[in-house]
C-alpha positions in Angstrom: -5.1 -21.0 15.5 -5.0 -17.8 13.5 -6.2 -18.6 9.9 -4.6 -16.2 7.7 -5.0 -15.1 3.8 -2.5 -13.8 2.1 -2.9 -11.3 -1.2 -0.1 -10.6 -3.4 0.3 -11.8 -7.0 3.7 -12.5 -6.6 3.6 -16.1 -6.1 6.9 -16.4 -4.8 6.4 -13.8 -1.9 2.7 -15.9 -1.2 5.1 -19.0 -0.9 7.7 -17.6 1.4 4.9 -16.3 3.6 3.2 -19.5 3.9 7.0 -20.9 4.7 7.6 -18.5 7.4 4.2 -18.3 8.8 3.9 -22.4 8.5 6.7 -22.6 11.4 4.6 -21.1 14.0 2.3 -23.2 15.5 -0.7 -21.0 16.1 -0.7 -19.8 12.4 -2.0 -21.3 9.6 -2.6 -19.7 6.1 -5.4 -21.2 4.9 -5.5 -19.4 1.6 -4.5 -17.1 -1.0 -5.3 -14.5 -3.4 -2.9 -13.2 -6.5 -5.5 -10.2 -6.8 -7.9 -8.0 -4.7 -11.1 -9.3 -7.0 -10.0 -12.7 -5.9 -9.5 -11.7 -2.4 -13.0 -10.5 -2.3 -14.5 -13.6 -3.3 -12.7 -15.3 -0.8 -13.7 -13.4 2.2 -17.1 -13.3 1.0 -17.0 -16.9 1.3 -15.1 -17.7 3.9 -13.9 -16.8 7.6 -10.2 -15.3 8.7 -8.3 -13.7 11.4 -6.2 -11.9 9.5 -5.3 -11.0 5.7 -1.9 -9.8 4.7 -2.6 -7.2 2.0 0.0 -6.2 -0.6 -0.8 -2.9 -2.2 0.8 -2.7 -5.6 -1.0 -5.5 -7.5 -2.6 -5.2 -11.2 -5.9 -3.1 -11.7 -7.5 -1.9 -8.4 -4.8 -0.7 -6.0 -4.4 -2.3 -2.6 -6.1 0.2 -0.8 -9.4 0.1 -2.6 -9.0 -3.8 -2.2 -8.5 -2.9 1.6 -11.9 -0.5 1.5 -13.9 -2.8 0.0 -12.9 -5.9 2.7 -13.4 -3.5 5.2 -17.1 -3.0 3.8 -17.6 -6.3 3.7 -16.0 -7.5 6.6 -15.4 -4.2 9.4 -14.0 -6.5 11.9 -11.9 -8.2 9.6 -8.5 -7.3 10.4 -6.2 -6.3 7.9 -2.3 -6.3 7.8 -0.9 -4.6 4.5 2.7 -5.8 3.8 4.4 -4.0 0.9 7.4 -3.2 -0.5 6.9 0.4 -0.5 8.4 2.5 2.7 5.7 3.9 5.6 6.1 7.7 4.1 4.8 6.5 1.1 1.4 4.9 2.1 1.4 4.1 6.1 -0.6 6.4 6.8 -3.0 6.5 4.1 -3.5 2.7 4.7 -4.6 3.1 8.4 -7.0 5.7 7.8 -8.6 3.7 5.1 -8.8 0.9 8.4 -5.8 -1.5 7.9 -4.6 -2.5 11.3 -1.5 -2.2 10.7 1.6 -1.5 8.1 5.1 -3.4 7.5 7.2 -3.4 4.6 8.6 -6.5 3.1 12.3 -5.6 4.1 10.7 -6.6 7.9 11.8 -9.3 9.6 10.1 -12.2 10.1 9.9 -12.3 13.6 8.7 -8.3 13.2 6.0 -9.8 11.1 4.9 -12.7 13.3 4.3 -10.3 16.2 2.4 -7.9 14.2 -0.2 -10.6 12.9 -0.4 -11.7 16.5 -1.2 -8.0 17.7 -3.8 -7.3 14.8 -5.3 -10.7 15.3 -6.3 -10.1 19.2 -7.7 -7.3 18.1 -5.3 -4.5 18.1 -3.1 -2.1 16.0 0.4 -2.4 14.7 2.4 0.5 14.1 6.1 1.0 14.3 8.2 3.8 16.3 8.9 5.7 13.7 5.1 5.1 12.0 4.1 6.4 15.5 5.5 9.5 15.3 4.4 10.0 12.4 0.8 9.4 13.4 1.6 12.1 16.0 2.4 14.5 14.0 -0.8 14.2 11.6 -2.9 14.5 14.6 -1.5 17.6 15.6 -4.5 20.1 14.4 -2.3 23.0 13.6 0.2 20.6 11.2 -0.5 22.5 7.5 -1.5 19.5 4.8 0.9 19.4 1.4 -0.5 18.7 -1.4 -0.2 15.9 -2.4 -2.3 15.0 0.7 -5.5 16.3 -1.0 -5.0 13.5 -3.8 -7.3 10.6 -3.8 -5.7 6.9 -3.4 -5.5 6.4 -7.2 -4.3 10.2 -7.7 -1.7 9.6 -5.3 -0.6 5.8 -7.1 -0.3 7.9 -10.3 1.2 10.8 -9.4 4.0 8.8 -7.4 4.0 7.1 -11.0 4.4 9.6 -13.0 7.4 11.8 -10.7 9.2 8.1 -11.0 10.1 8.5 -14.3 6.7 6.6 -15.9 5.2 7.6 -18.9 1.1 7.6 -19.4 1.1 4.8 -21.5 3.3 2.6 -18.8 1.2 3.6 -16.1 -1.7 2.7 -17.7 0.2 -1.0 -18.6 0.5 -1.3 -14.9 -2.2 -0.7 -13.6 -4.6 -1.9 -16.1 -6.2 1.0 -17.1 -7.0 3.9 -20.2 -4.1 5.8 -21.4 -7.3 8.4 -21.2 -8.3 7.5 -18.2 -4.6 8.2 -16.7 -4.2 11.3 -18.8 -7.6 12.7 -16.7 -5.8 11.6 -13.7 -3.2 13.4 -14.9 -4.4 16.7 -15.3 -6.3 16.2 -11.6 -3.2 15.7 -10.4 -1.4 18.7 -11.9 -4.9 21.1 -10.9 -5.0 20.1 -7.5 -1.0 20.2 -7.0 -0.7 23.7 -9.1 1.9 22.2 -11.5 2.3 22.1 -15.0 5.0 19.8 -16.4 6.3 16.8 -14.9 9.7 17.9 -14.0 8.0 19.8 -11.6 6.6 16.9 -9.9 9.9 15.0 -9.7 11.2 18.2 -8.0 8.5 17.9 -5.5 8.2 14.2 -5.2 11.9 14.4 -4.2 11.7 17.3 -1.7 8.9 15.8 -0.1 10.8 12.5 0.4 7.7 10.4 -1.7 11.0 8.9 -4.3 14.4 8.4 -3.9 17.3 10.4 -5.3 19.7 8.3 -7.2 22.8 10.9 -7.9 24.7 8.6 -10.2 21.4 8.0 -12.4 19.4 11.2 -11.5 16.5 9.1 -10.4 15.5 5.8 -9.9 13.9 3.7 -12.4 10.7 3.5 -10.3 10.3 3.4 -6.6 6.6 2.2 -7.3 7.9 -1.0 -8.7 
């Protein structure tokens, strides 16, 4: 039986997991979480064979959540199911040791397979994830840069391009308007912008948000 854990604080999405996942006869979701902090506590207490990991959840992002369970837990394998596409955090999750990466917009036979595949022990990566990975082991591929941003860098400068201002980005992720303002500027440094039209323009050439033509740009591809 694979005992599962599932984080997301959406508590709809935890419900339909344990639906789907309920049907199967070697799976079993034993618990939940509605917050990495949460999360924590639970593995710390308690043993899994998987955890599906949302990334977008209130204060600490879902790859600092993954980190930290992978501190505490290396073996522990890790299955991050989001609602954001693979060019937007695939590959960022897997280096930071997530066995795998599906959006929610998977099917749920897609899903089942994947949990079976990280729970023996192995990785989950689609085709076109593959290729991907390919390409960023290729030693000559030049880095852009929004690749030299940290995790939370990266969260707010996808954030900010989207359309958010400081002060809702610092709603959403639970944070200082001063403390996003200093991400901010990082961002800017490191990226050699100056104003944030720029990083639209950049987001949207580097294929990190989605063009809307009738509205110029989506509300927020981040949430």
């Amino acid at each position: 039986m694979i005992r599962i854990l599932v984080v997301d604080d959406h508590t709809i999405v935890r419900e339909g997991l344990k639906q789907i996942l309920g049907e199967e006869k070697d799976m079993n979701v034993v618990e939940e979480a509605s917050n990495g902090q949460e999360a924590l506590q639970k593995i710390g207490k308690s043993e899994y064979d998987c955890v599906l990991l949302d990334i977008s959840m209130p204060g600490r992002s879902g790859l600092e959540v993954l980190k930290d369970i992978k501190a505490l837990r290396p073996k522990l394998p890790v299955l991050i199911l989001s609602m954001h596409s693979e060019e937007l955090y695939a590959i960022r999750a897997l280096r930071a040791g997530a066995s795998g990466y599906l959006t929610k917009a998977s099917a749920s036979e897609e899903l089942i397979g994947a949990i079976r595949k990280v729970a023996a022990g192995r990785k989950y990566v689609s085709t076109s994830l593959a290729e991907k990975l390919a390409v960023e082991l290729d030693a000559d591929a030049s880095k852009p840069p929004h690749e030299t941003l940290s995790d939370r860098e990266y969260q707010v400068m996808i954030m900010l391009a989207s359309g958010k201002t400081v002060k809702e980005i610092a709603d959403e992720v639970c944070l200082s308007v001063k403390t996003i303002s200093t991400y901010r500027t990082r961002i800017m440094e490191k990226m050699n912008l100056k104003k944030n039209a720029e990083l639209t323009l950049y987001a949207i050439q580097h294929h990190l948000i989605a063009y809307d033509e009738q509205a110029n740009l989506n509300d927020s591809i981040f949430f």
